[in-house]
N, CA, C, O and CB atoms as a CASP TS submission, in Angstrom:
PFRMAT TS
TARGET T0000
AUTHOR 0000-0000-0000
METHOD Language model
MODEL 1
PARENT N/A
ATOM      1  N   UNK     1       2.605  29.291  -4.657  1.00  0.00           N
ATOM      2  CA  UNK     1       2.425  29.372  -6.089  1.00  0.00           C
ATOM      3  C   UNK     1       3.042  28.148  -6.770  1.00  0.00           C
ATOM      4  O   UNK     1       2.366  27.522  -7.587  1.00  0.00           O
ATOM      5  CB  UNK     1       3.044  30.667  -6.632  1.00  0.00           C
ATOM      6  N   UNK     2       4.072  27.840  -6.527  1.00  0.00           N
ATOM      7  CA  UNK     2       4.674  26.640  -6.559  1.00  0.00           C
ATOM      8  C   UNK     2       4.061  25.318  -6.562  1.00  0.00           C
ATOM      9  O   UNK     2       3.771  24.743  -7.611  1.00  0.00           O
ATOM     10  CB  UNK     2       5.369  26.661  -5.683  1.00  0.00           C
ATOM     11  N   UNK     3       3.869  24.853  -5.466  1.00  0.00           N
ATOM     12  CA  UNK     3       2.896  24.120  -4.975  1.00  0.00           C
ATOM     13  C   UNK     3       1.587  24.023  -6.019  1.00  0.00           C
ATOM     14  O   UNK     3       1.213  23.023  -6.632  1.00  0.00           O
ATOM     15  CB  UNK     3       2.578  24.724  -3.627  1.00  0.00           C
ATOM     16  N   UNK     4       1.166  24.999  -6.029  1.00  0.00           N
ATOM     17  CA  UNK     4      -0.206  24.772  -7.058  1.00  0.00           C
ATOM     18  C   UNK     4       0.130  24.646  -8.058  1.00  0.00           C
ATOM     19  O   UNK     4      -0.639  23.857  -8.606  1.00  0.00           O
ATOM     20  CB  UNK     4      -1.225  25.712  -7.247  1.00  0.00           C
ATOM     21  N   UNK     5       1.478  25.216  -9.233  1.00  0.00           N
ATOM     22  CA  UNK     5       1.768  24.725 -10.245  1.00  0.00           C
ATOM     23  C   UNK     5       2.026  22.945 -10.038  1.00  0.00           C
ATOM     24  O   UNK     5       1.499  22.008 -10.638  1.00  0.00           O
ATOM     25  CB  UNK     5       2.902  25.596 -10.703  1.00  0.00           C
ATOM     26  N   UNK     6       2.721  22.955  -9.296  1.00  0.00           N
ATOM     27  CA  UNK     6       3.275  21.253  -9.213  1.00  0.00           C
ATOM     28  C   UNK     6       2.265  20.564  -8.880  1.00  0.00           C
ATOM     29  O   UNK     6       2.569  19.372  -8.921  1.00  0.00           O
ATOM     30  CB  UNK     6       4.433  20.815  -8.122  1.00  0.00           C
ATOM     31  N   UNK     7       0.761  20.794  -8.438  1.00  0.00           N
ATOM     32  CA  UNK     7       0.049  19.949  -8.339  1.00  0.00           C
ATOM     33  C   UNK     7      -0.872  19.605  -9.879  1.00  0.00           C
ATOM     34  O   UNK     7      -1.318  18.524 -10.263  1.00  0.00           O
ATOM     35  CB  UNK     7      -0.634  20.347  -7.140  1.00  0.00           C
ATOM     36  N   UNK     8      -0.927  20.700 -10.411  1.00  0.00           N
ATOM     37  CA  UNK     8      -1.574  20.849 -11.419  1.00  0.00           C
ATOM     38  C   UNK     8      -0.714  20.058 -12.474  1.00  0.00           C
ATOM     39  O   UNK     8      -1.377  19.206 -13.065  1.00  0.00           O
ATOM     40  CB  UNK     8      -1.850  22.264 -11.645  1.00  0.00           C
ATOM     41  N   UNK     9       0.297  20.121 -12.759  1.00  0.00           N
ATOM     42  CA  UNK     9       1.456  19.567 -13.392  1.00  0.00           C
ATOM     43  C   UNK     9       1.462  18.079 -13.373  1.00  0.00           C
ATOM     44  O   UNK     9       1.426  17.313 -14.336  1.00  0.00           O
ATOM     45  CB  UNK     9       2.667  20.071 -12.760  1.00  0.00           C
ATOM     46  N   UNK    10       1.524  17.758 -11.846  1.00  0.00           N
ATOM     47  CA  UNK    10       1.302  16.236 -11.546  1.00  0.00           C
ATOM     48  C   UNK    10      -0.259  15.924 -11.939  1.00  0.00           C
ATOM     49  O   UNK    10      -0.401  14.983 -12.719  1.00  0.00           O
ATOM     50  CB  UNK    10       1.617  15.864  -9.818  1.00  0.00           C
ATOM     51  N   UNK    11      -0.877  16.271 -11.711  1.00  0.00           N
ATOM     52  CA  UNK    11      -2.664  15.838 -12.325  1.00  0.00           C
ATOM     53  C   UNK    11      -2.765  15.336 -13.966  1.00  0.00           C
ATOM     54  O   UNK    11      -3.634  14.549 -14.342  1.00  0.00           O
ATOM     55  CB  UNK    11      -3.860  17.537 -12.283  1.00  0.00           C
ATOM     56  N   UNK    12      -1.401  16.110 -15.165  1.00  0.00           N
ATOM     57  CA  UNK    12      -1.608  16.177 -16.014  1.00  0.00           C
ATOM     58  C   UNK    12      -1.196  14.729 -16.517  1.00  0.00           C
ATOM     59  O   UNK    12      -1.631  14.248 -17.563  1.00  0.00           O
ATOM     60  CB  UNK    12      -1.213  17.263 -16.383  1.00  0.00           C
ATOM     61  N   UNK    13      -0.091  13.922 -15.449  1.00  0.00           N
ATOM     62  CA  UNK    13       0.640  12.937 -15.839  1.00  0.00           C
ATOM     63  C   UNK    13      -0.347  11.307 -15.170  1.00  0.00           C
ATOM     64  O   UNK    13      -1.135  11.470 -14.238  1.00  0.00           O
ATOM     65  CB  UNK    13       2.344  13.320 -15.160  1.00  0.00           C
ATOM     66  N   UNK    14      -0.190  10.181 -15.651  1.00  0.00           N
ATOM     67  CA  UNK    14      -1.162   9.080 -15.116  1.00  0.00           C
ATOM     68  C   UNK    14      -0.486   8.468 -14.013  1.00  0.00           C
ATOM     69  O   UNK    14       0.744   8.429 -14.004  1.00  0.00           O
ATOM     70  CB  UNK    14      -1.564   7.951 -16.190  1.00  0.00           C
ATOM     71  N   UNK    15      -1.297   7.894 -12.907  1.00  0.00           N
ATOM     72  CA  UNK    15      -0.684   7.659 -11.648  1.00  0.00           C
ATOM     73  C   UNK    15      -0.048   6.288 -12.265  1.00  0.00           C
ATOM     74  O   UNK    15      -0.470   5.529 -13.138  1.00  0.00           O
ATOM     75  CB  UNK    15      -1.770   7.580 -10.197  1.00  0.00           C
ATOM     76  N   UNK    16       1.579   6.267 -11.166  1.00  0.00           N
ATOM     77  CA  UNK    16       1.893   5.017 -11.059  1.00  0.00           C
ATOM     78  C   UNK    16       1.501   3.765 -10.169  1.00  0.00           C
ATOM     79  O   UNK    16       0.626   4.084  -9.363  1.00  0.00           O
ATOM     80  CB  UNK    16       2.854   5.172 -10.964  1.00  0.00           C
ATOM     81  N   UNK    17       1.822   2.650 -10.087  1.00  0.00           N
ATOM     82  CA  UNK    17       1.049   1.943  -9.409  1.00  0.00           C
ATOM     83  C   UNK    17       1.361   2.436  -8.000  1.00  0.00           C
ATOM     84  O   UNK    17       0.517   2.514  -7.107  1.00  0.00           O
ATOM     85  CB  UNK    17       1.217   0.516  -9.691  1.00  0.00           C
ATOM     86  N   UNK    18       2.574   2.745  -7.888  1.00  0.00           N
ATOM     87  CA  UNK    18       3.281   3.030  -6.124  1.00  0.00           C
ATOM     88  C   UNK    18       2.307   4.460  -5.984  1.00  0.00           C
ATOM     89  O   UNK    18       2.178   4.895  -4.840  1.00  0.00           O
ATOM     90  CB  UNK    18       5.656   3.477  -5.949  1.00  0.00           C
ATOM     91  N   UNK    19       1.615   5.209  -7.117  1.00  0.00           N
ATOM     92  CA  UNK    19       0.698   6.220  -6.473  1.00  0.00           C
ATOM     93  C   UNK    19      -0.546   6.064  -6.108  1.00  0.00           C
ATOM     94  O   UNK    19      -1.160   6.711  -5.259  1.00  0.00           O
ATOM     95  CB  UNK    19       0.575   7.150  -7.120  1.00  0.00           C
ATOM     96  N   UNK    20      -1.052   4.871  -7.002  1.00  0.00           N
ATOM     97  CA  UNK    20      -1.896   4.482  -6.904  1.00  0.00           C
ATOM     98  C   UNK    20      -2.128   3.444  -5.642  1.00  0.00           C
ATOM     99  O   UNK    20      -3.281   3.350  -5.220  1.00  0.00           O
ATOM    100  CB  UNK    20      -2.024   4.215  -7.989  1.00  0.00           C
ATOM    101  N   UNK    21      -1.124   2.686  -5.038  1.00  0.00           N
ATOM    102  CA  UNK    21      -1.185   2.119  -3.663  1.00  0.00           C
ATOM    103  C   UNK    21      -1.498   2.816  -2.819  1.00  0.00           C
ATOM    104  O   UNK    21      -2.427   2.678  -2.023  1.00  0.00           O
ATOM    105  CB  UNK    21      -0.212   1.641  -3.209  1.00  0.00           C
ATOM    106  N   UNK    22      -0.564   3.844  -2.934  1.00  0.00           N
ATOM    107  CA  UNK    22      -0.225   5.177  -1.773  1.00  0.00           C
ATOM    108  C   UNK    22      -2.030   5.490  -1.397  1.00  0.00           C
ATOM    109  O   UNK    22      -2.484   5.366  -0.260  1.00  0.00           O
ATOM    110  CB  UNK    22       0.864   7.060  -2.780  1.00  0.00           C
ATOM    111  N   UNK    23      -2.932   5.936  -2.703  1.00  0.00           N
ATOM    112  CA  UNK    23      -3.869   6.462  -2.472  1.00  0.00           C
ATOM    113  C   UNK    23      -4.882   5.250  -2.205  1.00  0.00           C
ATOM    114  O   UNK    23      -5.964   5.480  -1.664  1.00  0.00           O
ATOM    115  CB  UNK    23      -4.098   7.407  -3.458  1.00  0.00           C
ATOM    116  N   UNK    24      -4.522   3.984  -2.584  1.00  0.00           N
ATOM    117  CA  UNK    24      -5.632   3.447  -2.100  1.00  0.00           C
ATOM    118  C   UNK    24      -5.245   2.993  -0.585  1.00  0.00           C
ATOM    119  O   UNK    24      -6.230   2.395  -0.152  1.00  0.00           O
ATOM    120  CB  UNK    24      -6.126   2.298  -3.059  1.00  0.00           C
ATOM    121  N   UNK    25      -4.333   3.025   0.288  1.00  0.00           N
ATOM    122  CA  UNK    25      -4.077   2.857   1.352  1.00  0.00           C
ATOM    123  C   UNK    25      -4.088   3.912   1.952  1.00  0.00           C
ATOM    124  O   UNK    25      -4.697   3.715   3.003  1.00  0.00           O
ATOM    125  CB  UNK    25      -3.212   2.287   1.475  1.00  0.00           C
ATOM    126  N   UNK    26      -3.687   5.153   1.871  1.00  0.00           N
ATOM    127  CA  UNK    26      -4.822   6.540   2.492  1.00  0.00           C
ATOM    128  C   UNK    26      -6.040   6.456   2.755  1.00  0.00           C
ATOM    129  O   UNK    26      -6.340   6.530   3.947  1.00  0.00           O
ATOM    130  CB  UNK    26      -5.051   7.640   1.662  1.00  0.00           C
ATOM    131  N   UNK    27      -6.866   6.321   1.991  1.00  0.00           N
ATOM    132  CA  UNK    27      -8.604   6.204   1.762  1.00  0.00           C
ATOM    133  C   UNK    27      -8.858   5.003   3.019  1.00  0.00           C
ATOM    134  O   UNK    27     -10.052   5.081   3.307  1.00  0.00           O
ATOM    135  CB  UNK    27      -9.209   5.480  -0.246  1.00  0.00           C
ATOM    136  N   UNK    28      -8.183   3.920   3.877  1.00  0.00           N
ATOM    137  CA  UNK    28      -8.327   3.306   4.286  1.00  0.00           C
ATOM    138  C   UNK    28      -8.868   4.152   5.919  1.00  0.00           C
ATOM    139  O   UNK    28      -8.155   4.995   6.463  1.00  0.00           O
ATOM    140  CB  UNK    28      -7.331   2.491   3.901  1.00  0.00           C
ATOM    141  N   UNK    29     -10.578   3.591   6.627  1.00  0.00           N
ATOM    142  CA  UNK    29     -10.993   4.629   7.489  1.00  0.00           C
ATOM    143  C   UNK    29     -10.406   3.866   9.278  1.00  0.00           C
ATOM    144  O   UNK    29     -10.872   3.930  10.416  1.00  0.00           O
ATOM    145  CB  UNK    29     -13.011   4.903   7.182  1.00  0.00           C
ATOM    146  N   UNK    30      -9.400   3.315   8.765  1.00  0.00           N
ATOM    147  CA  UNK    30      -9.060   3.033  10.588  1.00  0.00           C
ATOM    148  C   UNK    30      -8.059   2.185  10.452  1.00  0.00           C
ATOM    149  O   UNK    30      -7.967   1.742   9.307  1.00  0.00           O
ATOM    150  CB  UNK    30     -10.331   2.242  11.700  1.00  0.00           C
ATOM    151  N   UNK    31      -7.347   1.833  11.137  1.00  0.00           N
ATOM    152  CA  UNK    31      -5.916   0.644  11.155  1.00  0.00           C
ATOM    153  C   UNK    31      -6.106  -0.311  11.041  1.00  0.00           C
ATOM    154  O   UNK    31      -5.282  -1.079  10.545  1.00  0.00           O
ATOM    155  CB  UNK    31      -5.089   0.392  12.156  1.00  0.00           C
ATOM    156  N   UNK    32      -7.406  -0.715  11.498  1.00  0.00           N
ATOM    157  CA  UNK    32      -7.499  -2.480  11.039  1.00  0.00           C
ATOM    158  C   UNK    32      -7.658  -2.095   9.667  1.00  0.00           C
ATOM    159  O   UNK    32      -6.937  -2.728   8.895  1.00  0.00           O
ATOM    160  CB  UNK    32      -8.979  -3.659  11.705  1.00  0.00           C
ATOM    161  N   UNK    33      -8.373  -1.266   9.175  1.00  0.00           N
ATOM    162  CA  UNK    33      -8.677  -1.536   7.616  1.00  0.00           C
ATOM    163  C   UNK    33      -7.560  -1.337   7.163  1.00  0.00           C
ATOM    164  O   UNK    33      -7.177  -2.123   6.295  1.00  0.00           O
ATOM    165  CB  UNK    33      -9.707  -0.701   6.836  1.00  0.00           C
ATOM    166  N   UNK    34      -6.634  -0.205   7.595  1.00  0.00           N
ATOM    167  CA  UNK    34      -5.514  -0.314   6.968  1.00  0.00           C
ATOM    168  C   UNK    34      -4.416  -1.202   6.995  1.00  0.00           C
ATOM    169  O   UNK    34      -3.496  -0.950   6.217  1.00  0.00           O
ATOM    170  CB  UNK    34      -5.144   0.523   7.107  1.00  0.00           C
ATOM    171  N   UNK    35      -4.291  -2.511   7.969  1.00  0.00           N
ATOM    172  CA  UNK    35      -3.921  -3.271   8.355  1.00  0.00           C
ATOM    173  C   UNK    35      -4.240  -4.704   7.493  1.00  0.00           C
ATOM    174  O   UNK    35      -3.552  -5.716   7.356  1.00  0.00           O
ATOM    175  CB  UNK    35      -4.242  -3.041   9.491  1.00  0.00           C
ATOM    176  N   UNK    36      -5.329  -4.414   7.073  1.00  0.00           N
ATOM    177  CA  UNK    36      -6.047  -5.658   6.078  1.00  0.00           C
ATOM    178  C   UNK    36      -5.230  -4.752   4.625  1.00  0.00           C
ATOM    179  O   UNK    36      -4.366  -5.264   3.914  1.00  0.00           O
ATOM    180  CB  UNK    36      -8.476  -5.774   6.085  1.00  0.00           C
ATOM    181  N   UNK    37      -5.691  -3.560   4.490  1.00  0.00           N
ATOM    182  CA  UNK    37      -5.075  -3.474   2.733  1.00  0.00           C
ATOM    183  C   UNK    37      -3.634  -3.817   3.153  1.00  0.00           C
ATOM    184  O   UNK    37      -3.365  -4.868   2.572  1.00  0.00           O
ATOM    185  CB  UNK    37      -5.174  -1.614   1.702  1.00  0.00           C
ATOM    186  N   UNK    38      -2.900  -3.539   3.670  1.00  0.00           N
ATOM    187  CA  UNK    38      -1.443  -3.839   3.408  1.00  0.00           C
ATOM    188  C   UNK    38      -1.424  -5.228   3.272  1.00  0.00           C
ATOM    189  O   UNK    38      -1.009  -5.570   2.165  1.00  0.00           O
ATOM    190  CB  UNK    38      -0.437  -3.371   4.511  1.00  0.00           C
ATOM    191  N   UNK    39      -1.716  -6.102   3.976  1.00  0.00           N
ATOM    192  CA  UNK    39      -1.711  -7.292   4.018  1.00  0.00           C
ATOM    193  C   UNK    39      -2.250  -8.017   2.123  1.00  0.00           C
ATOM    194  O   UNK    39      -1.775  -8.906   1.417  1.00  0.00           O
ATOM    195  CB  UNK    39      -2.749  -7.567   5.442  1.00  0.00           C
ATOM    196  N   UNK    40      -3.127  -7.296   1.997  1.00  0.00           N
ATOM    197  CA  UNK    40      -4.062  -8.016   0.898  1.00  0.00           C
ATOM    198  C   UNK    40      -2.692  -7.591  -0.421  1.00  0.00           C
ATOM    199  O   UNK    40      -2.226  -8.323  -1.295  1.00  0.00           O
ATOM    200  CB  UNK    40      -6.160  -7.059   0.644  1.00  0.00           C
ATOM    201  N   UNK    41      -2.394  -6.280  -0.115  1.00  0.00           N
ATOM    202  CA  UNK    41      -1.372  -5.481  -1.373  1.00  0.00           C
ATOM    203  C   UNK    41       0.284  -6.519  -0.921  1.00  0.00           C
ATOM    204  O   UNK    41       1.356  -6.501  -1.525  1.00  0.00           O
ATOM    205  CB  UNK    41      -1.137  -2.982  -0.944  1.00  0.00           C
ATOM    206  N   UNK    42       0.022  -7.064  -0.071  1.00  0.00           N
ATOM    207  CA  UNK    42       1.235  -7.881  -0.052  1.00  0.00           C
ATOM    208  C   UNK    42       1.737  -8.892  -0.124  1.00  0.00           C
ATOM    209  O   UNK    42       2.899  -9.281  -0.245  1.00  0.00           O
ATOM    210  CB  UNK    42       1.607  -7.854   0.475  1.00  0.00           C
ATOM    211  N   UNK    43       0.041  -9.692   0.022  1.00  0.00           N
ATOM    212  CA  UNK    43      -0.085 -11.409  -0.811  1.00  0.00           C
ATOM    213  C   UNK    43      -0.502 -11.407  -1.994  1.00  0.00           C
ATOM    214  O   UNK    43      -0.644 -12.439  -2.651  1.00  0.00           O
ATOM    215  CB  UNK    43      -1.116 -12.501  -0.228  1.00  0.00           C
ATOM    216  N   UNK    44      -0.777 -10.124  -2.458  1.00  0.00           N
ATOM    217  CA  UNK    44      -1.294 -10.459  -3.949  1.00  0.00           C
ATOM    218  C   UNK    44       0.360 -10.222  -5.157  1.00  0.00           C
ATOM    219  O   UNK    44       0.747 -10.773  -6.188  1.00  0.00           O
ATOM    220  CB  UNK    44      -2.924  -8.975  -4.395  1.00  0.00           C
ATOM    221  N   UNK    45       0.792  -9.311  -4.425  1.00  0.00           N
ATOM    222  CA  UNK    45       2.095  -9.323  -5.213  1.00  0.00           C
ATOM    223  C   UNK    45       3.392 -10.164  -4.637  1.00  0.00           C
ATOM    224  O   UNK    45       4.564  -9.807  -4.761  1.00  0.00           O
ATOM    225  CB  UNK    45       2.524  -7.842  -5.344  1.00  0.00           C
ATOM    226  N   UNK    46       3.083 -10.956  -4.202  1.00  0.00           N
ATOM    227  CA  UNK    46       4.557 -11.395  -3.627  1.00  0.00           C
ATOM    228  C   UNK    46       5.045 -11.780  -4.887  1.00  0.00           C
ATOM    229  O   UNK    46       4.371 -12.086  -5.871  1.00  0.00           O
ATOM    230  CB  UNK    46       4.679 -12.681  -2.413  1.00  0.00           C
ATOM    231  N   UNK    47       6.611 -11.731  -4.754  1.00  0.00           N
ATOM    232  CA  UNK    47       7.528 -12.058  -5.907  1.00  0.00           C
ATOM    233  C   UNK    47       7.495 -13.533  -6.705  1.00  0.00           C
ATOM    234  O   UNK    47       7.738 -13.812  -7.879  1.00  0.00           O
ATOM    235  CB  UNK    47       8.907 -11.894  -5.336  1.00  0.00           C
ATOM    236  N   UNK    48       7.113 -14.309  -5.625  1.00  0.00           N
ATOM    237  CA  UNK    48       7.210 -15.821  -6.445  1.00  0.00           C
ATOM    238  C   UNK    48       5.977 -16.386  -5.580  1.00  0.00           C
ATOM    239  O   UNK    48       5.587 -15.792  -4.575  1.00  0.00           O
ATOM    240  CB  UNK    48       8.964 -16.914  -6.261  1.00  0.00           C
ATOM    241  N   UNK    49       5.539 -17.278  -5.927  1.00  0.00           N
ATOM    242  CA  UNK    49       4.819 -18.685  -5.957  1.00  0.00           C
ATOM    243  C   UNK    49       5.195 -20.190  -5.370  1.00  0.00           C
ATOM    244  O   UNK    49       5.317 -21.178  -6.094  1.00  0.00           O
ATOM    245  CB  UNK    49       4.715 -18.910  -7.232  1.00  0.00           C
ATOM    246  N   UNK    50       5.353 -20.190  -3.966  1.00  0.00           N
ATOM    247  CA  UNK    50       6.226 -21.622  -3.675  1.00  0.00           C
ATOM    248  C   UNK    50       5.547 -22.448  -4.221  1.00  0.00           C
ATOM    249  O   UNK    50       6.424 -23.279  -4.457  1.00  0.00           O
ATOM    250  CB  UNK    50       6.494 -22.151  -2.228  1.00  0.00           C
ATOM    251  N   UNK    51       4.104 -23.121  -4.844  1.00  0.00           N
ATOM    252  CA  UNK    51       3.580 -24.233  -5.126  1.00  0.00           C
ATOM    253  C   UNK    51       3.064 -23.460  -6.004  1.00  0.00           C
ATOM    254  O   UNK    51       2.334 -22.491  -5.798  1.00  0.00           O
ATOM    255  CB  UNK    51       2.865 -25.098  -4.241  1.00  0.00           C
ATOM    256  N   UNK    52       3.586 -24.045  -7.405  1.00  0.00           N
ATOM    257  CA  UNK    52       2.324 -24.132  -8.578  1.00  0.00           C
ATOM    258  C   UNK    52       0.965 -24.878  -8.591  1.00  0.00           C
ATOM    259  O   UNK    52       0.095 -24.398  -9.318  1.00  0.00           O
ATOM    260  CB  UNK    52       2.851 -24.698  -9.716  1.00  0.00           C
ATOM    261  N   UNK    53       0.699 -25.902  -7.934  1.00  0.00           N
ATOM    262  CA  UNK    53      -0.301 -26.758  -7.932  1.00  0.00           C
ATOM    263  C   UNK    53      -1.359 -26.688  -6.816  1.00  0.00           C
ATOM    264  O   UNK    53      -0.894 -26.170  -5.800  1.00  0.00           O
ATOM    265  CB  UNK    53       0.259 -27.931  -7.967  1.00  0.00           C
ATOM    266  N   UNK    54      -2.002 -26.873  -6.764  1.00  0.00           N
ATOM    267  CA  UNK    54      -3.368 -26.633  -5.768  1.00  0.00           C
ATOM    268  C   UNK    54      -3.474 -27.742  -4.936  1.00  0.00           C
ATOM    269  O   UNK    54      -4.255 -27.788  -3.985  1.00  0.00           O
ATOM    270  CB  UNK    54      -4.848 -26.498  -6.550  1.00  0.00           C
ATOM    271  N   UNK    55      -2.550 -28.835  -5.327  1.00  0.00           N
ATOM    272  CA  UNK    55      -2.593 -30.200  -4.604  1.00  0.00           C
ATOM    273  C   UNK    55      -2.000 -29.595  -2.896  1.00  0.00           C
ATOM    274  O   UNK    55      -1.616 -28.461  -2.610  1.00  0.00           O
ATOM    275  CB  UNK    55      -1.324 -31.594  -5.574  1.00  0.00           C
ATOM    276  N   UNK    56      -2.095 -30.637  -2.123  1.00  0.00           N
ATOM    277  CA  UNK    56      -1.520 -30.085  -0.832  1.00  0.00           C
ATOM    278  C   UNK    56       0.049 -30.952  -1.023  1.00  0.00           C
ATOM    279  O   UNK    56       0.255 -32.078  -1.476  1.00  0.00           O
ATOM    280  CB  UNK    56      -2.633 -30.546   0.799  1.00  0.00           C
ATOM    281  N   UNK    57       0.826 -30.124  -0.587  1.00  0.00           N
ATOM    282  CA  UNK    57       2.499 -30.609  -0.479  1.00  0.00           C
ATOM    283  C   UNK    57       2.790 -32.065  -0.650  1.00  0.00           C
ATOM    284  O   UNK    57       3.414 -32.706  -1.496  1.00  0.00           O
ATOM    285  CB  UNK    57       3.152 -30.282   1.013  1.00  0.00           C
ATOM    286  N   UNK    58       1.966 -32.450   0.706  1.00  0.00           N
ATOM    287  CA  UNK    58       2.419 -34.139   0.687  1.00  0.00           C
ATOM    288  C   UNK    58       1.733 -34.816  -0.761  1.00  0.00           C
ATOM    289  O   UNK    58       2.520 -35.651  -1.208  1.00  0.00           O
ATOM    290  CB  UNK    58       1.631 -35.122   2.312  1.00  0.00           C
ATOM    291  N   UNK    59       1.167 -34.757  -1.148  1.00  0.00           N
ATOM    292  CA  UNK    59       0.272 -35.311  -2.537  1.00  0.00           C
ATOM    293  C   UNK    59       0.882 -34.802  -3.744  1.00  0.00           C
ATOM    294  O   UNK    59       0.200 -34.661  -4.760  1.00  0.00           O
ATOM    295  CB  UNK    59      -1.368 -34.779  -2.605  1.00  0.00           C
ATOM    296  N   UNK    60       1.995 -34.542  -3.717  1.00  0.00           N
ATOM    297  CA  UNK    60       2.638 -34.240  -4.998  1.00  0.00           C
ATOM    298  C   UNK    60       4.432 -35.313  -4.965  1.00  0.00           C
ATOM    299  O   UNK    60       4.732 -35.751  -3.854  1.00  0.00           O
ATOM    300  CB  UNK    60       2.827 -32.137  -5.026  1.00  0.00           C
ATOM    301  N   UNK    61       5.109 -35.525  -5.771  1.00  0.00           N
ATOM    302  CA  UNK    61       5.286 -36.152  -6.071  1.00  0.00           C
ATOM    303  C   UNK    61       6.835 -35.515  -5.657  1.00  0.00           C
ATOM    304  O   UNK    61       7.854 -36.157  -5.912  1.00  0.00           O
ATOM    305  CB  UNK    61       4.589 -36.540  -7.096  1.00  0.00           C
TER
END
């Protein structure tokens, strides 16, 4: 009874992004695929940026 209140409860509130990962990395149908989303969810957010510029390393100044 519990359980079904608390799910219903949680439905009423908007997912966070960490729920929204969670579920889009569930939905994933085998390990490589799930192996590619982690990867993709983990270069797209990395914390910083070593090169602002698109130039290659040596060609900058």
């Amino acid at each position: 009874m519990f359980a079904n209140f608390a799910k219903r409860l949680g439905a009423l509130f908007v997912n966070t992004e960490e729920q929204q990962r969670d579920i889009y990395l569930a939905s994933s149908a085998d390990y490589v695929e799930l192996e590619h989303r982690i990867h993709v969810i983990e270069t797209a957010h990395s914390p910083f940026i070593l090169y602002s510029s698109n130039a290659p390393r040596e060609w900058r100044l």
